[in-house]
N, C-alpha and C positions, 0 to 999 in steps of 0.2 A: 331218372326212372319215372318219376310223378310226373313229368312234363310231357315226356313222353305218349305217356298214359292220355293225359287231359288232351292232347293233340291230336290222339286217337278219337277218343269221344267224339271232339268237335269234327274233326271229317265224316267218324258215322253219322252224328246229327245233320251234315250235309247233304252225305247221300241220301237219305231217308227226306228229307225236302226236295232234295229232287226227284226223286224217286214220287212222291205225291205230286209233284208240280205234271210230271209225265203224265202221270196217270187223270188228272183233268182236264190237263191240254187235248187228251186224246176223245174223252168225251165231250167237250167244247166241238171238236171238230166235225166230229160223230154228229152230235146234234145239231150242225150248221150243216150239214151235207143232208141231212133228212127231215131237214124243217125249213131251211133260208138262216140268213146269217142276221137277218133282224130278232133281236131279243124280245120285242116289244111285239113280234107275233110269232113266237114260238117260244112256247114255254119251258120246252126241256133245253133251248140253251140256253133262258135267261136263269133257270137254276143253278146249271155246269157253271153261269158266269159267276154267280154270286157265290156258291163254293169254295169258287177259286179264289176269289177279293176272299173270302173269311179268313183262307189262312196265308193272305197276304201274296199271292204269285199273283209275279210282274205282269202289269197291263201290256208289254211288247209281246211277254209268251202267251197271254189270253187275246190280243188282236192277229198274231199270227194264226193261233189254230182257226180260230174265226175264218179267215181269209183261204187258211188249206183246206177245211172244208167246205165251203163256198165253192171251192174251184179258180179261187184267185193265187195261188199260189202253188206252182209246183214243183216238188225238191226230191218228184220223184218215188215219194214211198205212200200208200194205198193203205189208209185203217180201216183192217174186216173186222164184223163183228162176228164170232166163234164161238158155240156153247160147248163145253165138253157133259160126258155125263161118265158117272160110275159108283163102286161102291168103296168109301170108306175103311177105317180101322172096327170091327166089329158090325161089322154090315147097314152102316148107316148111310143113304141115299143121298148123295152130292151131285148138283150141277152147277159147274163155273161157269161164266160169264166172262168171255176177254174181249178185247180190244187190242187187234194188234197189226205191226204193218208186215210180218214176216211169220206167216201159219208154219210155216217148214221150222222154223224155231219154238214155236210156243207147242207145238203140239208133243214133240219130244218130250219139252222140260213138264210138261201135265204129264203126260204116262209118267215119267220117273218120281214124280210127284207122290202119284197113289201107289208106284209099286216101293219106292221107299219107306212108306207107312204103314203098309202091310193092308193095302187096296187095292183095285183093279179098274182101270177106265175100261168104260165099255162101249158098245156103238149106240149112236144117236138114238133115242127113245128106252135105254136099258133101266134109264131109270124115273125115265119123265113121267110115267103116268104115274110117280109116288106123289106128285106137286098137282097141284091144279093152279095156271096162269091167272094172275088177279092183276090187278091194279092194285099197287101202295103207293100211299099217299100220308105222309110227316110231316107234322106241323104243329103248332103252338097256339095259343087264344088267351089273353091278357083278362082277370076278373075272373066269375065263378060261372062256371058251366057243369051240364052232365055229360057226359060223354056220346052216352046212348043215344042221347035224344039228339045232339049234335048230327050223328051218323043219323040216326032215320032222318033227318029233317035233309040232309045235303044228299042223301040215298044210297047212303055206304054198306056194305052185308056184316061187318065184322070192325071193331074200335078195342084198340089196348092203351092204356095211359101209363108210361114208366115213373119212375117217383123222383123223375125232372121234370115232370110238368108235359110230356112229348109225346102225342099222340098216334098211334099207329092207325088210318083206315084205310081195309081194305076192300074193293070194289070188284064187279065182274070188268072184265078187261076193256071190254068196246065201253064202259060206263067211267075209263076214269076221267078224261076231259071234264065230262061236264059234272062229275063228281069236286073236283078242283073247284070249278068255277064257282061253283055252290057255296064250298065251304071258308073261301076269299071271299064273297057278299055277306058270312055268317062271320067276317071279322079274322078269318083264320090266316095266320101267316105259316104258308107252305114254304118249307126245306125240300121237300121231296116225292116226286110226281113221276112214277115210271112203271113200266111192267114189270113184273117179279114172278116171283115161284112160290106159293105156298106149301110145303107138307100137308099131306092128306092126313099122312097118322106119323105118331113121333116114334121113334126106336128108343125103346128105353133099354138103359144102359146104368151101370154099376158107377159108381164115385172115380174107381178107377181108368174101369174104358172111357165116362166121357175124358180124363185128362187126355185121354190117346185122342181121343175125335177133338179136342179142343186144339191140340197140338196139330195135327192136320190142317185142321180147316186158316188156322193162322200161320202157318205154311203156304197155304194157297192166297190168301188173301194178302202178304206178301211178295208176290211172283211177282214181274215187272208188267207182264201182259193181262194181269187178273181186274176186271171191272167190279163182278159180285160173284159171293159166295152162297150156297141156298142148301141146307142141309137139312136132314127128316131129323132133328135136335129142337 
């Protein structure tokens, strides 16, 4: 029975590696189709790369995405990028972010998504004007810095510091590039350089309903075709 069990584990702990390994390989690819399959001038896939190296996925399945996004490789299947929108458990504004090579698939399993949570996907823009599109931008800076003045000086509108040390800034959208640039000559090492969704205003919510919105949103962030998750929370 205990061996069982522990043999259990170890397959779920497998799929859940793969399941991550998928889901990088697909934006390695994503970002070699819309940038060049050179790292070293494109930014958003030498991060996808270094991602992937963090949590150890094979350099075979990181030179292959490479290569299918490029256009060097064809086996046939096509990664769209897909946003979905709707409303949550207690009316809290979601939009998902996928990555996927089969929309006839993902777009079902999102509807059943929100309507098993006691939400409702809605059409494109039902819930977008709750976000306003920014640039984020995660990163890290060795020694003692302000934050604030970090951001005004690389020209960022908005900086959060979590009590790891890991920087949130957030930029108007056509200003992240060279927001990036700025704060890599300011010593900073970027993790994370992409357009996002900020919340305009937060839904505020009882101890209880967020565990319902928290239980949702890692449901979706789960899904096989899910990239990002962006909630008014």
């Amino acid at each position: 029975m205990g061996k069982s069990w522990k043999n259990a584990g170890k397959v779920e702990k497998a799929q859940q590696k793969g399941q991550i390994f998928t889901k990088l390989a697909r934006e390695i690819s994503v970002a070699a189709k819309a940038g060049g399959p050179d790292p070293s001038a494109n930014a958003r896939l030498r991060l996808a790369i270094d991602a992937a190296k963090k949590v150890s996925c094979p350099n075979d399945t990181i030179e292959r995405a490479i290569k299918k996004g490029a256009g060097l490789l064809d086996d046939g299947k096509i990664i769209e990028e897909i946003t979905y929108e709707g409303y949550g458990p207690h009316g809290v504004g979601v939009i998902v972010e996928c990555q996927t090579d089969n929309k006839h698939r993902t777009a079902p399993d999102m509807r059943h998504a929100f309507k098993s949570h006691e939400g409702n996907m809605g059409e494109v823009g039902s819930v977008a004007w709750m976000f306003d599109r920014v640039g984020l931008i995660e990163g890290t800076k060795d020694g003692s810095y302000d934050p604030d003045e970090e951001a005004i000086e690389a020209g960022a509108n908005e900086v959060s510091r979590d009590e790891n040390g890991i920087c949130e800034f957030f930029t108007n959208a056509e200003d992240l590039d060279a927001v990036r640039d700025a704060l890599m000559k300011r010593g900073w090492k970027i993790t994370t350089s992409e357009l996002s969704f900020k919340a305009k205003n937060i839904t505020e919510l009882t101890d209880a309903q967020r565990k319902d919105v928290e239980e949702f949103l890692n449901y979706l962030d789960d899904m096989d075709d899910t990239h990002r998750v962006h909630a008014t929370v």
